[in-house]
N, C-alpha and C positions, 0 to 999 in steps of 0.2 A: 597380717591379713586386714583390708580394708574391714568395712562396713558392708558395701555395696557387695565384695565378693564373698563374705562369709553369709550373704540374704540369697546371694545367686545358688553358692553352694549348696545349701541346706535345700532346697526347690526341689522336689520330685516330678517326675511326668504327668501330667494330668490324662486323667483313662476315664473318658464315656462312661455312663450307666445307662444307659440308654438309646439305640439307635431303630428307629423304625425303619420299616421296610413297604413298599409296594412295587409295585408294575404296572406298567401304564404301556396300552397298544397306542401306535401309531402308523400312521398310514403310509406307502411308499409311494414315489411318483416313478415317473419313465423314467429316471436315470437310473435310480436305484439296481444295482447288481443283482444277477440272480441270485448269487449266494445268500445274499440278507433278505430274499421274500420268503416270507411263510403265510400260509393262508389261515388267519384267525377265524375258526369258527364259528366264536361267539359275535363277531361283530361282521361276519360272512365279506371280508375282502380281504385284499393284500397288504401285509403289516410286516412292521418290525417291532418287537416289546423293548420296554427301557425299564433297565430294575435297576431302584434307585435306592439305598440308606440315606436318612438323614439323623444329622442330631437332633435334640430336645428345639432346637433354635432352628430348623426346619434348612440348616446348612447342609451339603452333599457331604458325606461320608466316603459311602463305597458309590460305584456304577458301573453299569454293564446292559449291553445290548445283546438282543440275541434275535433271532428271527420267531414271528407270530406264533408257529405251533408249538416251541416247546412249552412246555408247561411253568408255571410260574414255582413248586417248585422243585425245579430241574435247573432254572434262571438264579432263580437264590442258590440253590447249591454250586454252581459254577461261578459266581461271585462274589460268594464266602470262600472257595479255593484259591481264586486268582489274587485273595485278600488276605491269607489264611496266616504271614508272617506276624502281622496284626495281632491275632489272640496269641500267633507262641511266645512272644513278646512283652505280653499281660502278665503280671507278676499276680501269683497264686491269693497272695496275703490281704490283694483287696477284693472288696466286692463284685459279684458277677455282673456283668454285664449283661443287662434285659435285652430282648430283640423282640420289640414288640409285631406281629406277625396280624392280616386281617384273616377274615374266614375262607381263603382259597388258597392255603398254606396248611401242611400238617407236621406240626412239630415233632412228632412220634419218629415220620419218616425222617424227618431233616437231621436230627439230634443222632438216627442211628446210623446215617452215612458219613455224618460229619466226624464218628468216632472209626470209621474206618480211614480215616485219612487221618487224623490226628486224635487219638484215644483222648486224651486230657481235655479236650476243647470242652467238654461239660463242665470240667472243675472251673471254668472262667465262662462261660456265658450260659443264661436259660432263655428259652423260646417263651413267649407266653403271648396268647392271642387278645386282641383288643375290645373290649367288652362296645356292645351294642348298645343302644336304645331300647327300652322293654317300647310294646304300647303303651304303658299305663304311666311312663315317662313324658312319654311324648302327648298324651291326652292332659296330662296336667295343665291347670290353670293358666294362663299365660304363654302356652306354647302354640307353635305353629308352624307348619311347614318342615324343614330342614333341621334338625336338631342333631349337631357335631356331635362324633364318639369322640369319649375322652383321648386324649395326645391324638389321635387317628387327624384330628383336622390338620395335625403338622404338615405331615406328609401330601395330602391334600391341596395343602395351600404351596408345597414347593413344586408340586407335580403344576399348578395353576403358574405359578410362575415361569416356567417352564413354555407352556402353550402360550404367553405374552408376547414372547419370544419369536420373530418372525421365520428366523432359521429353525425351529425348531418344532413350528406347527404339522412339520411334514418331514419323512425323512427325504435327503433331497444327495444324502452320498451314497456312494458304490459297495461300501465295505462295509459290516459292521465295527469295524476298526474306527474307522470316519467317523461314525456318528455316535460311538464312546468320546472319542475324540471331543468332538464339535460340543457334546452336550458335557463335558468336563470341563469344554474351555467356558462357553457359557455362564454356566453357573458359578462358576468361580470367577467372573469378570469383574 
């Protein structure tokens, strides 16, 4: 046995501790099919949501598209399924994987659908939400304005990277297929 192959050998798969999550609406134009509009509520027009994981280094993970009204999560849940080889995959004997979650997520709910599709999935991942800013954080000394939650600016900053993106300021395809698609190939370019 070389050198080189008994280092390769010995190598285990490297497993995340970490993958945050958000949803981010975006707007559809005239092409966009009827199937992919949902009319978002909160921002009162026609949308499509992009639910995006990323790792600690604000890279794509998981993603998935779905139209404006479902719920964000309803969006997490059908993209932790469609991902779900991922955790059977995860060997018991390391550490769980955190999903860090912001406050329009309820991990109560999420944690007990996710055991009706695959019971064990708690032994390998916990939910836990992403702490805020107090006031009294942000009135401190030297602050102002804008003051990042902790890891939460990841996510943020790859959902910004995202909107840089001139394909991607708008949904502009037919399918939600399309623009899982388009915003995989993206980001990963």
């Amino acid at each position: 046995m070389t050198p080189t192959s008994a280092r390769t050998s010995e190598k285990k798969p490297k497993w995340t501790r970490l993958i945050i999550i958000d949803s981010q609406a975006v707007k559809n134009t005239c092409t966009a099919g009827v199937d992919s509009k949902g009319f978002c509520f909160y921002k009162a027009t026609n949308r499509i949501k992009r639910h995006l994981a990323v790792d600690t280094l604000g890279f794509p993970f998981f993603t998935h598209c779905t139209r404006a009204n479902v719920c964000d999560d309803e969006g997490l849940l059908q993209m932790l399924k469609l991902n779900i080889d991922y955790f059977k995959a995860k060997p018991v004997n390391i550490p769980k994987i955190t999903i860090l979650l912001d406050r329009s997520y309820h991990p109560d709910y999420l944690s007990g659908e996710l055991k009706k599709i695959y019971p064990q999935i708690m032994t390998k991942i916990r939910f836990e939400r992403s702490t805020k800013p107090s006031k009294q954080e942000k009135a401190e000394p030297g602050k102002s304005g804008f003051v990042p939650a902790i890891a939460r600016w990841v996510i943020e900053r790859s959902n910004a990277w995202i909107e840089r993106c001139k394909r991607l300021t708008k949904n502009f395809e037919r399918t939600l297929a399309h623009a899982k698609t388009k915003l995989t190939f993206v980001l990963c370019d």
